[in-house]
LOVEX-794263 format. One record per residue (C-alpha): residue in one letter; x, y, z; residue number from 1. Coordinates in pm, whole numbers, plus 50000, padded with zeros to 5 digits. Layout:
N
<pt residuo="A" X="X" Y="Y" Z="Z" num="NUM"/>
...
//
This chain:
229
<pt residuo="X" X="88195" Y="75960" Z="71630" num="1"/>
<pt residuo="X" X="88521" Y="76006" Z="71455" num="2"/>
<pt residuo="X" X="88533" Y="76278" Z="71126" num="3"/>
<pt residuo="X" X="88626" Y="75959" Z="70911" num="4"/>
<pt residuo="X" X="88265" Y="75785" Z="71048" num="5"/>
<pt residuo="X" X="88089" Y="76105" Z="70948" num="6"/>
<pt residuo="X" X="88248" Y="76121" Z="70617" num="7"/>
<pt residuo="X" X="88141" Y="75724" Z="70596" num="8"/>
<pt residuo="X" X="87804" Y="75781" Z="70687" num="9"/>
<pt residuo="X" X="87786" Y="76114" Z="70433" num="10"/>
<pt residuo="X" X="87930" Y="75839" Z="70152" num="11"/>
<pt residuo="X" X="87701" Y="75561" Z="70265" num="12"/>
<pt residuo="X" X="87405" Y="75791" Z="70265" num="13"/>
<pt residuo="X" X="87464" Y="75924" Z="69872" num="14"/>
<pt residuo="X" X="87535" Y="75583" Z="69770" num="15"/>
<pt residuo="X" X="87203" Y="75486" Z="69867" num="16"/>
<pt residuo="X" X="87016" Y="75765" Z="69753" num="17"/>
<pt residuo="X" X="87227" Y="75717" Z="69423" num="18"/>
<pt residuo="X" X="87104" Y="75346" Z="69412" num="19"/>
<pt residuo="X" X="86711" Y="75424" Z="69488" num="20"/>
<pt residuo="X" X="86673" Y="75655" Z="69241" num="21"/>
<pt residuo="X" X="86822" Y="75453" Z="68957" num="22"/>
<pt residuo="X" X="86463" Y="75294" Z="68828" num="23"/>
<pt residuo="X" X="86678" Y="75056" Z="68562" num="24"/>
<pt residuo="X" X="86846" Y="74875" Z="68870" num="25"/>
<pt residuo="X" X="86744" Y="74532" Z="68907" num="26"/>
<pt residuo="X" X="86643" Y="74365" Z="69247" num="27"/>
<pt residuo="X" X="86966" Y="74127" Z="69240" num="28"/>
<pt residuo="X" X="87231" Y="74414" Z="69163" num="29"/>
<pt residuo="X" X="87091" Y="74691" Z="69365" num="30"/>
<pt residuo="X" X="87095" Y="74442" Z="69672" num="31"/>
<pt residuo="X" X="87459" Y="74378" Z="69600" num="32"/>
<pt residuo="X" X="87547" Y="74725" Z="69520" num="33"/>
<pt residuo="X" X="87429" Y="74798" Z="69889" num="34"/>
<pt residuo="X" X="87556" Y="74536" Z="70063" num="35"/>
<pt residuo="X" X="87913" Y="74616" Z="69910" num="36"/>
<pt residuo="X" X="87862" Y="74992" Z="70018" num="37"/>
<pt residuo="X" X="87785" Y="74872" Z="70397" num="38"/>
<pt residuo="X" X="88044" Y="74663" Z="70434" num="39"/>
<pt residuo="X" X="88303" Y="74922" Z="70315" num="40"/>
<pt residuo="X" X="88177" Y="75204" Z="70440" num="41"/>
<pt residuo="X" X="87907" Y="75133" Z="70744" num="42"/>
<pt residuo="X" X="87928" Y="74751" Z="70882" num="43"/>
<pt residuo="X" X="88115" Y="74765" Z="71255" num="44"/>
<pt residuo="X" X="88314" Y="74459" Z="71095" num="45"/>
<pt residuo="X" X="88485" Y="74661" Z="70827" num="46"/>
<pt residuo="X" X="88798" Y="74677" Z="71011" num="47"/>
<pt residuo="X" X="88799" Y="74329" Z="71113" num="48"/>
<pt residuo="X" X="89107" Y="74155" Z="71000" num="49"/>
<pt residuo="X" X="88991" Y="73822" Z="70945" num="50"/>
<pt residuo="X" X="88662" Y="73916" Z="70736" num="51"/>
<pt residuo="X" X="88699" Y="74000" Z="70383" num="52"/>
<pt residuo="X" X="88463" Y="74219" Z="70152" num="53"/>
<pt residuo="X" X="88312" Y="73948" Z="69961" num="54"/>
<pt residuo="X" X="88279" Y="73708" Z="70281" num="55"/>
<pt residuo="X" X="88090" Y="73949" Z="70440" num="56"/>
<pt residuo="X" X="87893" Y="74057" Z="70178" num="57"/>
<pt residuo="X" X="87799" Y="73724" Z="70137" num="58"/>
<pt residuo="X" X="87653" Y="73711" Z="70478" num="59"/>
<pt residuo="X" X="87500" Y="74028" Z="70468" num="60"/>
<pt residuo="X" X="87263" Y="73957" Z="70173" num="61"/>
<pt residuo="X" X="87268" Y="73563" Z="70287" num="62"/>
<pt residuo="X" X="87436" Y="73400" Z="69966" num="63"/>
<pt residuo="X" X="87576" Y="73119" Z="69813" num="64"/>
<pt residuo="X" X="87897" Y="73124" Z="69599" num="65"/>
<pt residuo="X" X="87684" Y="73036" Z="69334" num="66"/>
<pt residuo="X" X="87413" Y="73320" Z="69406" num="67"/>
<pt residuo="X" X="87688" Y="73574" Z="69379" num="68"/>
<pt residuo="X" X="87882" Y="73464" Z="69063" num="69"/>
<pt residuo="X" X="87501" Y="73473" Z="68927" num="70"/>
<pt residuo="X" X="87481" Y="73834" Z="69060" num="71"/>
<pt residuo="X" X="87800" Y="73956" Z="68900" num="72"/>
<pt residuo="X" X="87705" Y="73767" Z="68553" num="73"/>
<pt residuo="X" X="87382" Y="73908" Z="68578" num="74"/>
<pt residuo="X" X="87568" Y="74260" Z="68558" num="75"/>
<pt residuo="X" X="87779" Y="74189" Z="68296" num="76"/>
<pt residuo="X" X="87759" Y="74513" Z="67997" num="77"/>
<pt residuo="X" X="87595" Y="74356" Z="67667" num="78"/>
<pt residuo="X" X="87292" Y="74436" Z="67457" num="79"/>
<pt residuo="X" X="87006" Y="74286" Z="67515" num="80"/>
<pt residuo="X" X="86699" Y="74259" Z="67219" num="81"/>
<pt residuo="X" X="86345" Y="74345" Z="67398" num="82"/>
<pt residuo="X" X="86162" Y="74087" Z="67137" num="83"/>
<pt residuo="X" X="85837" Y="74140" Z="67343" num="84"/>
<pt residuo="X" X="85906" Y="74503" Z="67163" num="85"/>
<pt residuo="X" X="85928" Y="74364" Z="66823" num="86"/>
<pt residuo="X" X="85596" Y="74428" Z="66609" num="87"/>
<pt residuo="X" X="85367" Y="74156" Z="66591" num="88"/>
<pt residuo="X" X="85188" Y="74018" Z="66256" num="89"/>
<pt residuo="X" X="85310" Y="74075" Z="65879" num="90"/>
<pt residuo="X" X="85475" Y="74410" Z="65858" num="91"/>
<pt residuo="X" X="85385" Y="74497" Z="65511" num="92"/>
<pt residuo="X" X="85189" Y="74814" Z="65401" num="93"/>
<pt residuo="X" X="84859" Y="74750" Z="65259" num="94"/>
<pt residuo="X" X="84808" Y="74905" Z="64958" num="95"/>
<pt residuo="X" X="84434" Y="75089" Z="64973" num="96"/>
<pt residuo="X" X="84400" Y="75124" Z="65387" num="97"/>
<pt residuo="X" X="84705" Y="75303" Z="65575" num="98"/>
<pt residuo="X" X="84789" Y="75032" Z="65841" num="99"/>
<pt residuo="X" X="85028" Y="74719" Z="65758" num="100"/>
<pt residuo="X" X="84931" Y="74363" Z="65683" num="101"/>
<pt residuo="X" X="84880" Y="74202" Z="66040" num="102"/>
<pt residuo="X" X="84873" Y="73865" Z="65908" num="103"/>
<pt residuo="X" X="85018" Y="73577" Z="66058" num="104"/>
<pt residuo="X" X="85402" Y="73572" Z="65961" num="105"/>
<pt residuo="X" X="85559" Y="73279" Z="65757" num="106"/>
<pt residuo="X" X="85977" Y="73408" Z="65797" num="107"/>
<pt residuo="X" X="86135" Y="73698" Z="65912" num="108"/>
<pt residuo="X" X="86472" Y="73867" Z="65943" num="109"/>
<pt residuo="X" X="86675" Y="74115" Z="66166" num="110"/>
<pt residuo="X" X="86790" Y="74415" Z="66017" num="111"/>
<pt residuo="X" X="87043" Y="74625" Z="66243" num="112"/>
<pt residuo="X" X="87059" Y="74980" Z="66314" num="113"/>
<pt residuo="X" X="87373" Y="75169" Z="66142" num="114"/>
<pt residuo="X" X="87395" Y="75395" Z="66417" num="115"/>
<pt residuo="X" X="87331" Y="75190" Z="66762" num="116"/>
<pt residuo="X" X="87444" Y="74849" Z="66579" num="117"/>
<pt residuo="X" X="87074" Y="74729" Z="66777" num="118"/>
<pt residuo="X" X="86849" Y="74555" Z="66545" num="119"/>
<pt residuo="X" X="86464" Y="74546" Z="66503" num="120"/>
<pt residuo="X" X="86286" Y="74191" Z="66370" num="121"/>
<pt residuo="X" X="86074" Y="74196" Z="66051" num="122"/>
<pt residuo="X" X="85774" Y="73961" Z="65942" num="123"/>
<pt residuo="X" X="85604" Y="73887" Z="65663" num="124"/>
<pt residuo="X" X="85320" Y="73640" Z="65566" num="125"/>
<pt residuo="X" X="85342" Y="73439" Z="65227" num="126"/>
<pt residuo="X" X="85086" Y="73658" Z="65044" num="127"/>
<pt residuo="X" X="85295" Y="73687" Z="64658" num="128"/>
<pt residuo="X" X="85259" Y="74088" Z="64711" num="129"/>
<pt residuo="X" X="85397" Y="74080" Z="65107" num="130"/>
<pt residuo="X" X="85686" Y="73890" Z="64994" num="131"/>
<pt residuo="X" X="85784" Y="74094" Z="64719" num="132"/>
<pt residuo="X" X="85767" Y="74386" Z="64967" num="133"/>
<pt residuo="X" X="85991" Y="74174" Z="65166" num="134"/>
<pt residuo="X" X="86257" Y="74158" Z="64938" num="135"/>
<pt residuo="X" X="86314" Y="74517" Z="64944" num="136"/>
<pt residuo="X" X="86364" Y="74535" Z="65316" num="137"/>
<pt residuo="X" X="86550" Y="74210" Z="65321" num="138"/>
<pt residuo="X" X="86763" Y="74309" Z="65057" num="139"/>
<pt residuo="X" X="86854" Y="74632" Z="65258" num="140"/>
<pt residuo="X" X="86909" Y="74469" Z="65580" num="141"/>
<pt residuo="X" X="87140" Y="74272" Z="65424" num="142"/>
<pt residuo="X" X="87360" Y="74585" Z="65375" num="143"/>
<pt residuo="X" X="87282" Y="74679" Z="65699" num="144"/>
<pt residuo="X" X="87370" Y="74387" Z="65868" num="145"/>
<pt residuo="X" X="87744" Y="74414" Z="65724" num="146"/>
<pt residuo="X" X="87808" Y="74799" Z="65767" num="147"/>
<pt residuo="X" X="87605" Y="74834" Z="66148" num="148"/>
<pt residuo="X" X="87835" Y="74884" Z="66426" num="149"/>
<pt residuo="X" X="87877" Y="74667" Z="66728" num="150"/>
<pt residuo="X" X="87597" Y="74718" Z="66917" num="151"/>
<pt residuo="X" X="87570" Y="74971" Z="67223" num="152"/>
<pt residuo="X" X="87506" Y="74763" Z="67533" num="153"/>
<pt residuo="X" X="87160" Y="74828" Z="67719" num="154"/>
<pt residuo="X" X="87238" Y="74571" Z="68013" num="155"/>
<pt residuo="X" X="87473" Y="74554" Z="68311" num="156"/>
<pt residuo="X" X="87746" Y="74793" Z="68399" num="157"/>
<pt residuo="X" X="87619" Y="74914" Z="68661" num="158"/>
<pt residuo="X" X="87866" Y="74800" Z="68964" num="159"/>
<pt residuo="X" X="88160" Y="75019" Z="68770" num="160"/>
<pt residuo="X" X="87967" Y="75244" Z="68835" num="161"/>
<pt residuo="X" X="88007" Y="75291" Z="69221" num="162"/>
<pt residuo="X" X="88317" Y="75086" Z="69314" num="163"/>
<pt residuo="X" X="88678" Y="75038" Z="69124" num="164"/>
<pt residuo="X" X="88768" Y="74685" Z="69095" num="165"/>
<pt residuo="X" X="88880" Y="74448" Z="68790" num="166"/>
<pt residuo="X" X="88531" Y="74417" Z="68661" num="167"/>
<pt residuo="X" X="88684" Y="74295" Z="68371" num="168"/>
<pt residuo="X" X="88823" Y="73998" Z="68521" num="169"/>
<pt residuo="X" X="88518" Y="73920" Z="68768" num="170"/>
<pt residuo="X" X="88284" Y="73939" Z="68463" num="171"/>
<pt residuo="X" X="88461" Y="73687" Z="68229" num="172"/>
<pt residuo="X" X="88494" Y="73452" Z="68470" num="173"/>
<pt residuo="X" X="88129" Y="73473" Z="68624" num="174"/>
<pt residuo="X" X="88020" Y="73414" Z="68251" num="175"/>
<pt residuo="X" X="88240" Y="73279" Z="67993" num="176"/>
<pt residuo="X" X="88072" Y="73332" Z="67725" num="177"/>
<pt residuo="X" X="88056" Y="73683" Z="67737" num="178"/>
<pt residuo="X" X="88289" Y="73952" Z="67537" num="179"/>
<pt residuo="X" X="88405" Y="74292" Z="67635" num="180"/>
<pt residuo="X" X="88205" Y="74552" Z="67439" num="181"/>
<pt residuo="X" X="88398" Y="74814" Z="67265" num="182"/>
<pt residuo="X" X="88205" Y="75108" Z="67467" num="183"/>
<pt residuo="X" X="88363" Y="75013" Z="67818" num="184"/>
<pt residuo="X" X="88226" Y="74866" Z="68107" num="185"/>
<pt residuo="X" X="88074" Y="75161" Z="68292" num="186"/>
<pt residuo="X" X="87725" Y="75221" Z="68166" num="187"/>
<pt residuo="X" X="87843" Y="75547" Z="68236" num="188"/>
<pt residuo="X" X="88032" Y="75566" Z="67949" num="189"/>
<pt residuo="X" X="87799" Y="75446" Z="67708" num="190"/>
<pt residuo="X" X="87658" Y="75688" Z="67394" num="191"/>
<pt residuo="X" X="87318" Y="75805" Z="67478" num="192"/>
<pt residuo="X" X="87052" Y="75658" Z="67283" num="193"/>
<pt residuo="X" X="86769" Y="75893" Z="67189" num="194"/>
<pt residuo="X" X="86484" Y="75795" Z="67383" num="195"/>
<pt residuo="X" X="86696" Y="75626" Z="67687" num="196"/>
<pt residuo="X" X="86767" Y="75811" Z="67983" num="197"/>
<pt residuo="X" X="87122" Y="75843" Z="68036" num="198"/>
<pt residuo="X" X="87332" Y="75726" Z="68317" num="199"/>
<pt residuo="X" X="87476" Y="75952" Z="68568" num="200"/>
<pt residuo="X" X="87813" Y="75870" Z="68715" num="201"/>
<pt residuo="X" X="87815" Y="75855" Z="69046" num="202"/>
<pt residuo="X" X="88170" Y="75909" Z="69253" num="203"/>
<pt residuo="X" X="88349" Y="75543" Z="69234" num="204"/>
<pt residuo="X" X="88471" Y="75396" Z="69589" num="205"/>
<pt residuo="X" X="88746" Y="75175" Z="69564" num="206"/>
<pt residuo="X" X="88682" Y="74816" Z="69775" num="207"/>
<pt residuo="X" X="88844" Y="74793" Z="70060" num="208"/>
<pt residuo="X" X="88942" Y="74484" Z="70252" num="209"/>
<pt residuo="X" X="88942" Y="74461" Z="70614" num="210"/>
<pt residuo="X" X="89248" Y="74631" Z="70794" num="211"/>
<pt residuo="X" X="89213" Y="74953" Z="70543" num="212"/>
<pt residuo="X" X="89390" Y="74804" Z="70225" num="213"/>
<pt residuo="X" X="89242" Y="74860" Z="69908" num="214"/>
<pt residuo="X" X="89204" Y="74541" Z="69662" num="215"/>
<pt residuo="X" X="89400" Y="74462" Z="69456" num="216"/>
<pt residuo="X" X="89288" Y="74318" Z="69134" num="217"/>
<pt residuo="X" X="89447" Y="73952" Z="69311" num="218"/>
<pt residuo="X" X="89217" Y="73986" Z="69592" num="219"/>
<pt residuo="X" X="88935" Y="73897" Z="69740" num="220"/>
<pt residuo="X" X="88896" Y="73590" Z="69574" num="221"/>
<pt residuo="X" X="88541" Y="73454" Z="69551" num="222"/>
<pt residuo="X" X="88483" Y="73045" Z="69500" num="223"/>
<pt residuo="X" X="88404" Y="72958" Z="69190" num="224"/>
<pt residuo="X" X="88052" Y="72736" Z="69133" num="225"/>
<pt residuo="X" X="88239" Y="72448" Z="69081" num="226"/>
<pt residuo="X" X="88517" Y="72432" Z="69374" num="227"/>
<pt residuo="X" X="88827" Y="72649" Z="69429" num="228"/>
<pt residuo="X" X="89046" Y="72760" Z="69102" num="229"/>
//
C-alpha cells in the first residue's frame, strides 16, 4: 500500500466518522455524501479513465438520473417552517386563568422574527375579546413582516460541506425554483441560532474525475430528468 492509499484511507475514514455523527443528515444525502467520498477516495475504479464521479456514484448507491437530481434538490440551503411546531388552538391569554384560549381557530397570520427573518403562525378563534387581542399582534406582525430579514436557512447545505464543486450551479438546475440565500451555501457558514446546534466544518475534498483531474465546474455532467441539455 502506497503513502497516497494510506492518506486515502485516513481521509475516507474521517469523512465517515464526520458523516455518522452529524444526527441532522438525512438518509438520502448522507448516502450520497458517502458514495461520493468512496469513489474519490476508496473505490479501485477511481483511476479508471472511462468512469466518471457521478457515473459511478450512480452505480454505487444504484440510481436513476432522476433519483440523483432529487438527491441534490433535496440538499438545496433554504428555510424550512416546522408547522407541526406551530401552537395549536386560539393563542389568546385568558383573562382570570394563566393559560391561553385553546379554542378552535377561525384565521391566523405569520409574524416573522427580526433577528432570524423565521416566522412563527398565530391563531385566534372569533370570540369579540380574542379578536381584539388579535389585532394587537396582527398589527405588530405587520411591522415585522416588512423590517425581518431574509430568513436563515435550516435545510440543505450540507454537500459544501465536504466536497468543492459549483453547488451553485448543480442546485438551480436540480430545482428551479429555488434562490440563493444571502448566508452562502455551506451550512457551515450559517449564523448560529440559539437553541440549534451549530455546524462544524469539516475539511472540503475537491471531486476528482477519473485519471486524477479535478472538476471543473463544466464537468461531470449529470442527465437531466427530462433527456440530455
Amino acid at each position: 500500500m502506497t503513502a497516497d492509499d494510506r492518506d486515502a484511507m485516513l481521509r475516507y475514514d474521517q469523512l465517515t466518522q464526520r458523516v455518522y455523527t452529524e444526527r441532522r443528515m438525512p438518509q438520502g444525502t448522507r448516502d450520497l455524501i458517502l458514495a461520493l467520498g468512496w469513489v474519490t477516495l476508496r473505490d479501485p475504479r477511481r483511476h479508471d479513465p472511462t468512469v466518471t464521479v457521478w457515473d459511478r456514484t450512480r452505480e454505487v448507491i444504484n440510481a436513476d438520473n432522476k433519483t440523483m437530481w432529487t438527491l441534490l434538490a433535496n440538499d438545496a440551503p433554504r428555510y424550512e417552517h416546522d408547522w407541526h411546531a406551530d401552537p395549536k388552538g386560539c393563542q389568546a391569554p385568558m383573562v382570570r386563568v394563566d393559560r391561553l384560549c385553546g379554542r378552535g381557530t377561525a384565521d391566523g397570520f405569520a409574524e416573522s422574527d427580526l433577528v432570524t427573518g423565521r416566522f412563527r403562525m398565530w391563531g385566534f378563534c372569533a370570540r369579540q375579546r380574542c379578536q381584539a387581542y388579535a389585532r394587537t399582534v396582527y398589527e405588530r406582525a405587520q411591522r415585522s413582516n416588512e423590517q425581518a430579514p431574509e430568513a436563515i436557512p435550516n435545510t440543505g447545505g450540507l454537500l459544501p460541506l465536504f466536497f468543492q464543486w459549483n453547488w451553485e450551479a448543480k442546485y438551480t438546475k436540480a430545482a428551479p425554483t429555488w434562490t440563493v440565500p444571502s448566508y452562502g451555501l455551506s451550512a457551515d457558514e450559517w449564523p448560529t441560532v440559539a437553541g440549534e446546534e451549530p455546524v462544524h466544518a469539516f475539511p472540503k475534498l475537491r471531486l476528482v474525475a477519473s485519471g486524477g483531474e479535478v472538476i471543473r465546474s463544466s464537468g461531470p455532467v449529470l442527465v437531466h430528468p427530462g433527456g440530455p441539455k
